[in-house]
Backbone bond lengths (Angstrom), bond angles and torsions (degrees), N, CA, C in turn:
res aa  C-N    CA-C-N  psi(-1)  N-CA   C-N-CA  omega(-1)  CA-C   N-CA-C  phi
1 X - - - 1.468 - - 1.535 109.57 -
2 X 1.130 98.46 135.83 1.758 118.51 -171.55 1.427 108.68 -69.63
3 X 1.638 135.63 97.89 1.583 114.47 175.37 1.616 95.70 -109.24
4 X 1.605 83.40 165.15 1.659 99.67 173.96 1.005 121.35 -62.16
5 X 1.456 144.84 152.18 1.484 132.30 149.79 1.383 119.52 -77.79
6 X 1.473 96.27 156.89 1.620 94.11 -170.89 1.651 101.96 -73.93
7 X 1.284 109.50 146.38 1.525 121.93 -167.10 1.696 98.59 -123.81
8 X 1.167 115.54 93.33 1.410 129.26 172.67 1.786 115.42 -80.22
9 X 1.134 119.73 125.94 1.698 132.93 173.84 1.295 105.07 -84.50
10 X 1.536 126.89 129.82 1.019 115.29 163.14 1.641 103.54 -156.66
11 X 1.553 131.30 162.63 1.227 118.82 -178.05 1.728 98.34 -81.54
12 X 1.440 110.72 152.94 1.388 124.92 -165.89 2.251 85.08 -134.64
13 X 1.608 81.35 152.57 1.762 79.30 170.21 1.687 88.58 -109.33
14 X 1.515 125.44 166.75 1.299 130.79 -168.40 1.553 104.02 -160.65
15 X 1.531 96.61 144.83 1.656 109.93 171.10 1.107 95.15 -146.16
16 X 1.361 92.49 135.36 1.577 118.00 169.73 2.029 109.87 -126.26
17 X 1.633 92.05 148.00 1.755 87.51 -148.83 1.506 83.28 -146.47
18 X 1.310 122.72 130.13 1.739 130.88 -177.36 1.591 98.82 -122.17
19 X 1.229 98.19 164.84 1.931 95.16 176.08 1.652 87.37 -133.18
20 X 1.465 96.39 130.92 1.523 115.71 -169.26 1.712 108.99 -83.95
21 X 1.134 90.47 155.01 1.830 103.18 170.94 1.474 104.84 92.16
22 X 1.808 126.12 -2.39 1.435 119.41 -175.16 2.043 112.14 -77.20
23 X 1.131 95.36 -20.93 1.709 108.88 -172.86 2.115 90.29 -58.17
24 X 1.352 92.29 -69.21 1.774 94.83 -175.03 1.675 122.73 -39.01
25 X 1.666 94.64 -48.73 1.615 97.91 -175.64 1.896 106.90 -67.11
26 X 1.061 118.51 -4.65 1.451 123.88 -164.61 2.041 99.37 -106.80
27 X 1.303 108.42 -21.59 1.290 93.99 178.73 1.193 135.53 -62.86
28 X 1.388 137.32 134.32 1.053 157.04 149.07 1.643 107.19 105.98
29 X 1.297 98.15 10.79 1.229 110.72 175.12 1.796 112.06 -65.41
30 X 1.755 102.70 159.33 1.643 98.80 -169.39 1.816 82.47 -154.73
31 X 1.592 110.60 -133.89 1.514 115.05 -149.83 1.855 79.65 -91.12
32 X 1.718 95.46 164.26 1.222 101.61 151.31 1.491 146.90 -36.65
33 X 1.155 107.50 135.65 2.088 108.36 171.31 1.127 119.11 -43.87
34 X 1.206 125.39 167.39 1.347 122.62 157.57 0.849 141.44 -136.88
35 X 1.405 106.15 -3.33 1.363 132.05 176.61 1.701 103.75 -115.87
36 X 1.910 103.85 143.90 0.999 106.59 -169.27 1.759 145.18 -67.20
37 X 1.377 93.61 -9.32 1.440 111.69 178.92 1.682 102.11 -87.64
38 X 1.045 127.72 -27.87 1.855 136.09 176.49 1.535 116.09 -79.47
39 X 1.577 100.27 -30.93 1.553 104.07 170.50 1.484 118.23 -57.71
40 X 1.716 105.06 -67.79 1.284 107.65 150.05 1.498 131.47 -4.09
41 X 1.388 112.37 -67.23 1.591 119.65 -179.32 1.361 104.57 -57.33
42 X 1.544 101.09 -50.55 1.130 102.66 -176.19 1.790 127.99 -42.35
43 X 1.160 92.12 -57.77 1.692 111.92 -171.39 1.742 105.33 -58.70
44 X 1.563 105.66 -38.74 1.580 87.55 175.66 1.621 124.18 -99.25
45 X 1.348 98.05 19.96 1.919 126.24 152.72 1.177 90.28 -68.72
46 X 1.308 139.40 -60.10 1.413 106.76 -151.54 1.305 108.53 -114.68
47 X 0.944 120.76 0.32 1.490 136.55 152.70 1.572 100.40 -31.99
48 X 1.299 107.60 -85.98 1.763 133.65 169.22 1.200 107.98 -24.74
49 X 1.574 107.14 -54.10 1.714 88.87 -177.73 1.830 121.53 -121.32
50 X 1.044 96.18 24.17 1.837 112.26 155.34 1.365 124.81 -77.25
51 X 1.658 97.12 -53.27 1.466 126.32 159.08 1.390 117.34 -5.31
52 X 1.445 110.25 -93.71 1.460 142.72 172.93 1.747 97.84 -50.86
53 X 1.384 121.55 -33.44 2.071 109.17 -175.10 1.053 115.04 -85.69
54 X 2.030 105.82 -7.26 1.430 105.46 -174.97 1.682 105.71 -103.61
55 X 0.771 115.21 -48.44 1.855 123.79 155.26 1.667 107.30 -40.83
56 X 1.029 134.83 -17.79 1.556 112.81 175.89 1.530 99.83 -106.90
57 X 1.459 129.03 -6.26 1.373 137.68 -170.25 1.176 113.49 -103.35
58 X 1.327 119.27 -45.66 1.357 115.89 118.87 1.455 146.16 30.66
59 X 1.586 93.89 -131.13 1.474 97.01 151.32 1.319 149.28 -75.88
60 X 1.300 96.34 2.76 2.031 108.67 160.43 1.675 91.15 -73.92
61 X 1.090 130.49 -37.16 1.583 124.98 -158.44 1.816 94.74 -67.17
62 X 1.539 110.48 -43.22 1.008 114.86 -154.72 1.600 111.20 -71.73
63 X 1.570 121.17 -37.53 0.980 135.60 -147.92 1.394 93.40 -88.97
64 X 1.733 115.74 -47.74 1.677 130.87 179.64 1.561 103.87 -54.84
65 X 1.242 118.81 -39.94 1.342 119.91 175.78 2.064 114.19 -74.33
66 X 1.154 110.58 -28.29 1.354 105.30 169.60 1.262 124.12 -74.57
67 X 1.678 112.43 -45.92 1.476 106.90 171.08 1.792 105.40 -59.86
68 X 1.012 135.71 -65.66 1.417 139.97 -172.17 1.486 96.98 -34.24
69 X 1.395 123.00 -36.73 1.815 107.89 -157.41 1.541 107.25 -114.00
70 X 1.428 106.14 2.53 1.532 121.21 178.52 1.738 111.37 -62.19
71 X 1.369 107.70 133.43 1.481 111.91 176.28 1.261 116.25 -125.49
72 X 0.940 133.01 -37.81 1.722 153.88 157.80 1.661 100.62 102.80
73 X 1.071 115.25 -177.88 1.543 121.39 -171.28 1.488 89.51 -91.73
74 X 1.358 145.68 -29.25 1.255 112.76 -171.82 1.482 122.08 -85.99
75 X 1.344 107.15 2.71 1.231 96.64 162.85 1.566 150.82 -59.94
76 X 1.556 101.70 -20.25 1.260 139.37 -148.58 1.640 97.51 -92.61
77 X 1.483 97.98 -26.36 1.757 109.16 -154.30 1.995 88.68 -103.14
78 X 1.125 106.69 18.85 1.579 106.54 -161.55 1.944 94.10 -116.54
79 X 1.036 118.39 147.74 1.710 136.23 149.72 1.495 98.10 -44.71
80 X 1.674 100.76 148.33 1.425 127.73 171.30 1.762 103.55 -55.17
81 X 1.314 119.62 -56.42 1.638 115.06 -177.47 1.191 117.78 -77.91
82 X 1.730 115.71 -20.87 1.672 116.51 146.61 1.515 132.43 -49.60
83 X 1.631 112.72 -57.35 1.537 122.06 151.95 1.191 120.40 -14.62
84 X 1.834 94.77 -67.48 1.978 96.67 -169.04 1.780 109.78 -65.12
85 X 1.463 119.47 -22.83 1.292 115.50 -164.72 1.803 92.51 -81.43
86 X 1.136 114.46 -35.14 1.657 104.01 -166.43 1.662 104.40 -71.11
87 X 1.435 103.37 -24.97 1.668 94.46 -170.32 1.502 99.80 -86.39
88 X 1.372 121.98 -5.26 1.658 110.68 154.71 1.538 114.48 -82.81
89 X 1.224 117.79 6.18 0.959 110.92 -179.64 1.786 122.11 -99.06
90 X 1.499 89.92 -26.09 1.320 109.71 -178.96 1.504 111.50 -96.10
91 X 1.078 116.27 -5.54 1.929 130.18 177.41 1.632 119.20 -15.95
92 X 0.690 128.05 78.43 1.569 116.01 -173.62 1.449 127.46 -101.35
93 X 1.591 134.71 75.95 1.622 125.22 -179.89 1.309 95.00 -76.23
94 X 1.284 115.81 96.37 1.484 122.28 138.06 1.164 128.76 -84.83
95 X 1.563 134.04 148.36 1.357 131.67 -172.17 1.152 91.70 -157.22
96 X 1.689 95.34 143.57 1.917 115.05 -180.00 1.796 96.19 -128.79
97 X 1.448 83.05 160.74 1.867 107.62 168.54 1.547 93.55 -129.15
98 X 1.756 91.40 156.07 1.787 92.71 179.45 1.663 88.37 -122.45
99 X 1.175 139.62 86.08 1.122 136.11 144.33 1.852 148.59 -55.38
100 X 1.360 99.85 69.30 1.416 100.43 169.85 2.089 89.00 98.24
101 X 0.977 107.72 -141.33 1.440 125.88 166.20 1.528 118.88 -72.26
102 X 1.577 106.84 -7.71 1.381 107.63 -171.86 1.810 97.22 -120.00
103 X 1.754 95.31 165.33 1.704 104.42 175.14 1.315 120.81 -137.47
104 X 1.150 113.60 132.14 1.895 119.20 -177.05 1.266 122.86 -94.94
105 X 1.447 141.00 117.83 1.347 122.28 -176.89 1.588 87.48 -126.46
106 X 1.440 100.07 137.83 1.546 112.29 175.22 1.451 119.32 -132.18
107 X 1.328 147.24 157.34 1.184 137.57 168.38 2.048 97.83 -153.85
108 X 1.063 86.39 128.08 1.690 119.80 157.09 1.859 116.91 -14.69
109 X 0.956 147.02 101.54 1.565 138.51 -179.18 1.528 107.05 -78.29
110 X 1.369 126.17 -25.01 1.644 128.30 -160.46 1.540 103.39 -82.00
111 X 1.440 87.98 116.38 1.444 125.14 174.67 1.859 118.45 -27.69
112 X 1.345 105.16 -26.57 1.463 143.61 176.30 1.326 91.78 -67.53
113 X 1.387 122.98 -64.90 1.569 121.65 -168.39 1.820 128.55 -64.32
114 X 1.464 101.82 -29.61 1.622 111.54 170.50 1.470 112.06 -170.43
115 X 1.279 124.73 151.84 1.024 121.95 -178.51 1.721 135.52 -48.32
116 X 1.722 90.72 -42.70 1.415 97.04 -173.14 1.814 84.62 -118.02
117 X 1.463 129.18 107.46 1.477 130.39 160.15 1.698 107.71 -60.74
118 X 1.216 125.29 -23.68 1.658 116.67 -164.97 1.492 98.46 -77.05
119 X 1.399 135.34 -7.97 1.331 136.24 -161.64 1.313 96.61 -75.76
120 X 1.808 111.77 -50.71 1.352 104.12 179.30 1.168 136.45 -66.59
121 X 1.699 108.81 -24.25 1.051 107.89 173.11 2.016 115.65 -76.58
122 X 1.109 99.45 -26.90 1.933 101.23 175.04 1.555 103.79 -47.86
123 X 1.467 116.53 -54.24 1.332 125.81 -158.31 1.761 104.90 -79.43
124 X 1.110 110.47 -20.35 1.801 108.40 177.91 1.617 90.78 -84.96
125 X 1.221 132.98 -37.84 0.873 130.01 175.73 1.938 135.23 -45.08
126 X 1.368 93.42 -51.73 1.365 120.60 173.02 1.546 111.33 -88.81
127 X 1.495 113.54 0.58 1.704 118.79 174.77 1.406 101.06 -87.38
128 X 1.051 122.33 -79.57 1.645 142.90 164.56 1.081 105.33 -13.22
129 X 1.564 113.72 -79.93 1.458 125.53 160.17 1.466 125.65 4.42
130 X 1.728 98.70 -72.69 1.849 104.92 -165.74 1.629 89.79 -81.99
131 X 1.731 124.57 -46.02 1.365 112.32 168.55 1.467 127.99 2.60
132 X 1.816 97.00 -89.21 1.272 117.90 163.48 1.401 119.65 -37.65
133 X 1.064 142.69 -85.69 1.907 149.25 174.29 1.344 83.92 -43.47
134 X 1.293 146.20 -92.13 1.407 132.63 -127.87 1.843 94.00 -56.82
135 X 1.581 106.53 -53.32 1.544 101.06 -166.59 1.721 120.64 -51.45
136 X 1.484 111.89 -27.35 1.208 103.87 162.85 1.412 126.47 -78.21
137 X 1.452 114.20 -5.45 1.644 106.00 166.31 1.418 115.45 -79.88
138 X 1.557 107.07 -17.13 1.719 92.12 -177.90 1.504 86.48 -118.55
139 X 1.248 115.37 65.45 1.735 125.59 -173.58 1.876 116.94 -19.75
140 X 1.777 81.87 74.83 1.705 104.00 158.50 1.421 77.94 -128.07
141 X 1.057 110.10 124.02 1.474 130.79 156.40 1.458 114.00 -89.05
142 X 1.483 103.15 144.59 1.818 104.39 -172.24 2.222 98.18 -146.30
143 X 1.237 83.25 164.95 1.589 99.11 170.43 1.493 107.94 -138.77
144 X 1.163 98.57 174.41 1.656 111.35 -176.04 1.300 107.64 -170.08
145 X 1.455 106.14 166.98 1.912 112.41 153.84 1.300 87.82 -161.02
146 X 1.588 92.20 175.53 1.504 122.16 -157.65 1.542 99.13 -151.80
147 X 1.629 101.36 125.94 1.283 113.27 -160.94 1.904 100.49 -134.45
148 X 1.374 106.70 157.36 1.488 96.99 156.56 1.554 103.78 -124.01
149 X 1.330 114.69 156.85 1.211 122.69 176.44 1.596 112.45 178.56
150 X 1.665 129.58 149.48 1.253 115.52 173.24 1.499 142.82 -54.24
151 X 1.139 112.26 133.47 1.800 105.82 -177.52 1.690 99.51 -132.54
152 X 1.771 99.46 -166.08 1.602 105.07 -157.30 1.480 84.62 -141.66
153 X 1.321 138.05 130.55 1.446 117.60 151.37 1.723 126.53 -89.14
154 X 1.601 108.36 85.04 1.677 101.54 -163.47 1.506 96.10 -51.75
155 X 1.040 157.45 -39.88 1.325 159.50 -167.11 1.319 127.49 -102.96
156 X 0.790 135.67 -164.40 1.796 128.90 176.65 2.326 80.48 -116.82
157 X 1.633 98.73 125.63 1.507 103.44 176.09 1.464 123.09 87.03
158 X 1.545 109.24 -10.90 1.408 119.66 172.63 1.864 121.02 -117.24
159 X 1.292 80.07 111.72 1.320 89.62 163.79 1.331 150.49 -74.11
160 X 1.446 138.55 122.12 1.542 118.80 -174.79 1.508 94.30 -149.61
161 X 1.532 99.72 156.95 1.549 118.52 -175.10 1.477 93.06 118.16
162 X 1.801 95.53 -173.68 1.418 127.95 -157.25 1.543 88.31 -64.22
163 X 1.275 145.74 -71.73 1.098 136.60 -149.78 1.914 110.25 -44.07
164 X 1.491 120.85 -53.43 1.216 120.50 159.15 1.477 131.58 -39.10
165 X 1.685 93.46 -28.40 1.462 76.98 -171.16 1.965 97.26 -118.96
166 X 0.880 112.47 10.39 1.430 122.76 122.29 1.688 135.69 -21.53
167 X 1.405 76.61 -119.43 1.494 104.32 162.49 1.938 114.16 -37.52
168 X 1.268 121.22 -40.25 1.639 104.41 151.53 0.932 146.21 -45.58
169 X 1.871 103.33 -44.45 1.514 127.17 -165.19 1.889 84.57 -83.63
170 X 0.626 151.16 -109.43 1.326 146.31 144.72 2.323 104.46 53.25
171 X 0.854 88.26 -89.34 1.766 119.18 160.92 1.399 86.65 -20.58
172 X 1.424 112.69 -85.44 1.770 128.93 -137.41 1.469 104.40 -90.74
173 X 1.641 104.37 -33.81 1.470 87.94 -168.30 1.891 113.40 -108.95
174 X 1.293 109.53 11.83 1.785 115.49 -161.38 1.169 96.83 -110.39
175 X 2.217 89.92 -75.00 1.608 93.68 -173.80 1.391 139.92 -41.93
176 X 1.570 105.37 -37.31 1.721 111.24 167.33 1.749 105.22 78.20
177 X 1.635 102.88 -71.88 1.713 120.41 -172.70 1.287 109.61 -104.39
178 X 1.685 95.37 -153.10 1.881 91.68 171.58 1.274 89.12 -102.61
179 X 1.008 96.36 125.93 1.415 123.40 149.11 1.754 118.79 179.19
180 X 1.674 111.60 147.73 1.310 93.26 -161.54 1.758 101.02 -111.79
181 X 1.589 116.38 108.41 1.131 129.40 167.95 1.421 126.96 -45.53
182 X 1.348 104.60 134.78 1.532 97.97 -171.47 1.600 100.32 -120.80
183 X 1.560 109.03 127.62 1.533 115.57 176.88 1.488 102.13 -57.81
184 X 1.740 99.91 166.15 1.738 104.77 -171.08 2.194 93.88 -91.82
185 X 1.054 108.44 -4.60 1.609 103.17 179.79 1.513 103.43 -87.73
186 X 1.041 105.26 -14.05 1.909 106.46 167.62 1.810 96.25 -68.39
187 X 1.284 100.54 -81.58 1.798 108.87 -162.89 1.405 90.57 -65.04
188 X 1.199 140.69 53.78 1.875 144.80 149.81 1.449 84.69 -124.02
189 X 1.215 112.31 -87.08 1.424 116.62 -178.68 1.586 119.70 2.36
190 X 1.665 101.92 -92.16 1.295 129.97 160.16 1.513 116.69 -30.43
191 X 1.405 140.28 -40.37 1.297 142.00 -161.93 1.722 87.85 -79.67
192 X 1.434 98.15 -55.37 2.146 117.48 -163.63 1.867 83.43 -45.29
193 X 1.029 128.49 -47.50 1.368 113.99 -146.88 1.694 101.64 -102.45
194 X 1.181 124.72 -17.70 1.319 126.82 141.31 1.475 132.26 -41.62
195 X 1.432 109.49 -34.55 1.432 105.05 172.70 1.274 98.78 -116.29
196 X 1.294 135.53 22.61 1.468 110.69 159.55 1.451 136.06 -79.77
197 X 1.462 101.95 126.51 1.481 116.96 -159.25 1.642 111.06 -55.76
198 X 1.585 117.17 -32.18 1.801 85.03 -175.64 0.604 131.89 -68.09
199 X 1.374 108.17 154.03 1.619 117.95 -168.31 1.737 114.99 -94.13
200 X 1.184 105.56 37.49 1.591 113.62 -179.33 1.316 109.37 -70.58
201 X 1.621 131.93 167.05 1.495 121.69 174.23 1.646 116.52 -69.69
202 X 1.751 95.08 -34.26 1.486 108.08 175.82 1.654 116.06 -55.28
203 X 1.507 103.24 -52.19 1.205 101.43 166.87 1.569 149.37 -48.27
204 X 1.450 91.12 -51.00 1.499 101.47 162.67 1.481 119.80 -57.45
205 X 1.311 114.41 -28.42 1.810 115.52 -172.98 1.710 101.04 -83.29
206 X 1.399 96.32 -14.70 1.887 96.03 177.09 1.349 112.16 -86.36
207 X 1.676 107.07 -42.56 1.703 91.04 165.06 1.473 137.87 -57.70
208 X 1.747 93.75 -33.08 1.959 97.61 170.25 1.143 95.20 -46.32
209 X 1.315 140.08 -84.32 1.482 147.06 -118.49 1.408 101.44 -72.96
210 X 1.448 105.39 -48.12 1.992 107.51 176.58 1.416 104.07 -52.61
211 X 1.332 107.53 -46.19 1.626 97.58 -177.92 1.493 136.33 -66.22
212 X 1.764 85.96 -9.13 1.798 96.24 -178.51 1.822 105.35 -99.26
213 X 1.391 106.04 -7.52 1.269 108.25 -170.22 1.641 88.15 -91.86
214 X 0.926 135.71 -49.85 1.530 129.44 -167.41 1.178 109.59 -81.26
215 X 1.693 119.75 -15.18 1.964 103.70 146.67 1.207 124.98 -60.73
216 X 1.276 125.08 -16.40 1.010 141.45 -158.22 1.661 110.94 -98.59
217 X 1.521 132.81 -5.61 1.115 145.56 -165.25 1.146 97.97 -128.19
218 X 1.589 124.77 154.16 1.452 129.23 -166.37 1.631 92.43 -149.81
219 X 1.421 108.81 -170.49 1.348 113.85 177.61 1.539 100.16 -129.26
220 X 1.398 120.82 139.84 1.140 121.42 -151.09 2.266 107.08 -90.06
221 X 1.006 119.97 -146.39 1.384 115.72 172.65 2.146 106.13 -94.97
222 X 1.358 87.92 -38.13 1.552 95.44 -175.08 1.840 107.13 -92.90
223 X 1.265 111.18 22.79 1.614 110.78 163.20 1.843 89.79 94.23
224 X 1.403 136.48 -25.91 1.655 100.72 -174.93 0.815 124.96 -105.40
225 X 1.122 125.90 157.62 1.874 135.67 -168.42 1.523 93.49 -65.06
226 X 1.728 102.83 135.16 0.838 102.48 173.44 2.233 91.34 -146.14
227 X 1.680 88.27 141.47 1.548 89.54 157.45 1.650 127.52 -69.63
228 X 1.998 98.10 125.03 1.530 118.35 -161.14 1.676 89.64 -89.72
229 X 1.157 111.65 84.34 1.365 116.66 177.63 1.865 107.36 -75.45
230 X 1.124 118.36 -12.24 1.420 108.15 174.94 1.569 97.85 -117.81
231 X 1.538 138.98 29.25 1.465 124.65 146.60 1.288 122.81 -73.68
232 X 1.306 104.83 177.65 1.172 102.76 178.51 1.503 141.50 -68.60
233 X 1.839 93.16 -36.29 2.000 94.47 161.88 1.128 115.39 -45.32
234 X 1.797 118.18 -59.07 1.616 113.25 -171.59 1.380 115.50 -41.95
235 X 1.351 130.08 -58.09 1.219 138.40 169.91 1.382 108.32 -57.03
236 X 1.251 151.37 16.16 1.425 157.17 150.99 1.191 99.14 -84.80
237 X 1.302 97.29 -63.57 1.864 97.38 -158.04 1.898 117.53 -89.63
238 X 1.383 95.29 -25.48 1.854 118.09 -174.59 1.749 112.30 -87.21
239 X 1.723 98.27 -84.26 1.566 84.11 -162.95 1.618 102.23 -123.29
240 X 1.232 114.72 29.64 1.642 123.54 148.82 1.688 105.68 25.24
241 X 0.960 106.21 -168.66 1.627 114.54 172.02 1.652 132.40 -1.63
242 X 1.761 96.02 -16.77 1.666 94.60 168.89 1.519 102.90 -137.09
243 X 1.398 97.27 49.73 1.538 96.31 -160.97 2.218 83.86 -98.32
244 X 1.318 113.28 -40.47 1.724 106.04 173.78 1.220 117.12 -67.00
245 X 1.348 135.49 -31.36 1.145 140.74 175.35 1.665 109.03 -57.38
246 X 1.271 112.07 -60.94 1.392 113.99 -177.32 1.501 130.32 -82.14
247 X 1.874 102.96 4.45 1.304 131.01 147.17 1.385 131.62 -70.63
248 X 1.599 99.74 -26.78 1.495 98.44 -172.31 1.946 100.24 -89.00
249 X 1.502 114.70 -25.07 1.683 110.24 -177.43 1.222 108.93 -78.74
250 X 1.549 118.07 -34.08 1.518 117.57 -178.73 1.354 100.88 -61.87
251 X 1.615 120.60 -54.73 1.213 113.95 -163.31 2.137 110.91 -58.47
252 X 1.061 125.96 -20.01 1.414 138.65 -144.32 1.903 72.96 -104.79
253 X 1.068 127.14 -87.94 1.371 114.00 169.73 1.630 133.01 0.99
254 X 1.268 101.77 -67.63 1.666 131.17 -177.13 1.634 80.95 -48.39
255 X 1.239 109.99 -93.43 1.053 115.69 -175.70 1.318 154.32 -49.16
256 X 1.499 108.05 6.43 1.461 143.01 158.41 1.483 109.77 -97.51
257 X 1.271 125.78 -23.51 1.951 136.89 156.78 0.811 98.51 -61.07
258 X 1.402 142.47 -82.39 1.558 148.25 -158.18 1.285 111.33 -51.44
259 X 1.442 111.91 -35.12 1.680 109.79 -168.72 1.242 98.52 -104.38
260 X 1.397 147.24 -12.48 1.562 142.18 151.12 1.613 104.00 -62.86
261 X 1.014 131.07 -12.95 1.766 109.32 -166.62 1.522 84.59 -120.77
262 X 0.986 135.49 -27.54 1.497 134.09 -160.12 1.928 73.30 -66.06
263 X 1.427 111.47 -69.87 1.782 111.92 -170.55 1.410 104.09 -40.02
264 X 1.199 113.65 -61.38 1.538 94.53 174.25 1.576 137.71 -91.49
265 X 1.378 78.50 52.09 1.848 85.24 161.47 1.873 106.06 61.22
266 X 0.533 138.21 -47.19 1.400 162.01 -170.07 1.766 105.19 -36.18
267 X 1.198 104.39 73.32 2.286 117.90 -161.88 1.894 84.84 -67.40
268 X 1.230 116.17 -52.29 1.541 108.90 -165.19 2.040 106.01 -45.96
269 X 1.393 95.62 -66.66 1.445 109.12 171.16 1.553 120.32 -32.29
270 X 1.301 92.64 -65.08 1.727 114.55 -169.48 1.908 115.48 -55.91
271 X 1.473 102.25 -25.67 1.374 113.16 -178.08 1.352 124.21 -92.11
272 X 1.434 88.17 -22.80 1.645 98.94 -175.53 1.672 106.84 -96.34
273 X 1.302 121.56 -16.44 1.547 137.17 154.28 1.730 115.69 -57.71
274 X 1.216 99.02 -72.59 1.632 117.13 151.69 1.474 116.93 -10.68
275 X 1.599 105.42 -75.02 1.126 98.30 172.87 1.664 127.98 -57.33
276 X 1.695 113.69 -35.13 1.147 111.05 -151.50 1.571 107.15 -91.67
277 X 1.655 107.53 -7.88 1.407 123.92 158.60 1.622 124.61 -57.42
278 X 1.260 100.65 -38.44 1.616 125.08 -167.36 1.632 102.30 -74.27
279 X 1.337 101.90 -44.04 1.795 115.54 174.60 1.584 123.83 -75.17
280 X 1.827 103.27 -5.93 1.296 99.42 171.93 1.337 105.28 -103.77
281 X 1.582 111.29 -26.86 1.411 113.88 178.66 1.662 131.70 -66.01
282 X 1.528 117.94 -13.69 0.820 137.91 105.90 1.616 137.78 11.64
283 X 1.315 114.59 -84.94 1.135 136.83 173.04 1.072 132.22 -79.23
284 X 1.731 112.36 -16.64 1.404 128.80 171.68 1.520 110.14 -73.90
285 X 1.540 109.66 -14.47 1.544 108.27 -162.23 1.853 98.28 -87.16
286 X 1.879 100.35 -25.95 1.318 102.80 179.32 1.525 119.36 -69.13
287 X 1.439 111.68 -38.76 1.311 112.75 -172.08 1.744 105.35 -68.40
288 X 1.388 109.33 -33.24 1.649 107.97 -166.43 1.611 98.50 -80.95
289 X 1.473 127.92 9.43 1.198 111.84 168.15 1.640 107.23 -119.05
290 X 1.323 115.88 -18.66 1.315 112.66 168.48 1.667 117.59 -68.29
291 X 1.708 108.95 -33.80 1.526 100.96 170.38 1.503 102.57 -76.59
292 X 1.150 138.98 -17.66 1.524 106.18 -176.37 1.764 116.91 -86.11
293 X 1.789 97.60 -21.18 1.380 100.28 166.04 1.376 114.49 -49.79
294 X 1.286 118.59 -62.66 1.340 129.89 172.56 1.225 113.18 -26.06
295 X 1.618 128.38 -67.14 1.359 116.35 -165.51 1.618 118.38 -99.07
296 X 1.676 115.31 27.09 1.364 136.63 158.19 1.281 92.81 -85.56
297 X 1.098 121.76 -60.89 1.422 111.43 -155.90 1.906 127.14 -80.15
298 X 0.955 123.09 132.97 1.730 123.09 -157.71 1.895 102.76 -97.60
299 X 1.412 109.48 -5.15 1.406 112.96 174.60 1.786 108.90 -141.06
300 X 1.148 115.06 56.74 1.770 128.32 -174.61 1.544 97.87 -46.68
301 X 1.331 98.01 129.27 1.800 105.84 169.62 1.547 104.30 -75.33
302 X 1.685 103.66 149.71 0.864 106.54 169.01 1.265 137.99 -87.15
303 X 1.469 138.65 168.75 1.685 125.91 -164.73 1.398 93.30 -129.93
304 X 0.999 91.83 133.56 1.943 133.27 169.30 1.875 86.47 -18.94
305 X 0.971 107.10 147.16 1.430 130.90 164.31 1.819 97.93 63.10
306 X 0.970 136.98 -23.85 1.593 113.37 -177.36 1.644 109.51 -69.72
């Protein structure tokens, strides 16, 4: 006899992340060629746009697999009953879906599930994150947001409820560009657990992390929070040491978008480039004053995470 599984509710944090421009390359498309000179076309159609689904699948695999297997050097320098307490500290059930051209990573908030819940949310954070920047260095451009809200897992890895359909509406209807939007029940979330007073060890390692996640969030031009993947926390805490390098191709990108759509007329394109030019330009003013600090100075402080 067939029984149900137990179906537990709980709030989950969620990102959902699409890679743009696949709708166009797919239009008007129908069954296969059949003839051999159309196949051809065919094959490097999808060449073009496999390409770009396999490169963001990719390196979400890669990055999901680093935070998950990350230990840091101080662990090493720690006691056997120290060890076991840090790796509750560092606990992470993360779980992704690869939907279509797009990818979901979600993890669980209930206190039941790991000691410190903000871990997962740091690390979806800093996934999305390089997503976004990396995809404009190898110019697949992507968007996202990140929402909290309740879900159900009917399956072991599947998600359903409001948080999905959230976190889409979010995706499809805010982000617009690249950039990865952050719902306002995240930065509530995140603030609540920033000031929470116990004084447990768990606790305290949950307030760091809220506090590094909400450096990490900005407010966008049109009022929404959005993750500042090219400030300076991210690059503290995210992509450190190749964080200018992969500033200078994204940025060279941006700016090869803007000036292709500006030619073609194209105001939807051109504005939403516009903007995302304006947000690097921005940031270019930070980096060109942090390197000159740098090479004034004969004893450079050091930054968080190197």
């Amino acid at each position: 006899m067939n029984t149900k599984p137990e179906l537990i509710a709980a709030h989950y944090c969620i990102s959902f992340v699409d890679l743009l421009g696949q709708r166009a390359e797919y239009k008007g498309e129908g069954l296969m060629p059949q003839s051999e000179s159309e196949k051809r076309l065919f094959l490097n159609k999808i060449k073009k746009t496999i390409n770009p689904i396999y490169h963001l699948q990719k390196d979400a695999s890669k990055y999901l697999e680093a935070a998950l297997n990350y230990k840091g050097t101080l662990r090493n320098a720690l006691r056997e009953d120290q060890q076991e307490l840090y790796d509750q500290m560092r606990e992470i059930k993360l779980k992704h879906q690869r939907w279509s051209d797009g990818l979901v990573y979600f993890v669980s908030l209930q206190q039941e599930n790991v000691k410190c819940p903000i871990n997962g949310i740091f690390h979806i954070l800093g996934t999305v994150g390089c997503l976004c920047f990396v995809g404009l260095c190898r110019k697949y451009p992507i968007r996202g947001a990140v929402d909290i809200s309740w879900g159900v897992e009917l399956h072991p890895g599947e998600l359903y409820g409001a948080a999905v359909a959230n976190a889409y509406k979010f995706e499809s209807e805010i982000a617009q560009y690249p950039r990865i939007v952050i719902g306002e029940r995240v930065v509530e979330y995140l603030e609540a657990s920033s000031q929470n007073p116990d004084s447990s060890l768990f606790a305290e390692f949950n307030r760091s992390l809220a506090e590094k996640c909400l450096d990490m969030i900005a407010i966008d031009f049109d009022g929404n929070y959005i993750l500042d993947y090219l400030g300076q926390n991210f690059k503290e805490n995210i992509t450190k040491k190749k964080h200018d390098e992969l500033f200078e191709l994204a940025f060279q990108f941006v700016s090869e978008q803007l000036d292709h759509w500006r030619k073609k007329k194209n105001t939807k394109l051109s504005m939403r480039y516009n903007h995302l030019l304006t947000y690097f330009q921005l940031h270019e003013g930070l980096i060109e004053k942090e390197n000159a600090q740098t090479e004034n100075s004969p004893h450079p402080k050091s930054r968080a995470g190197d």
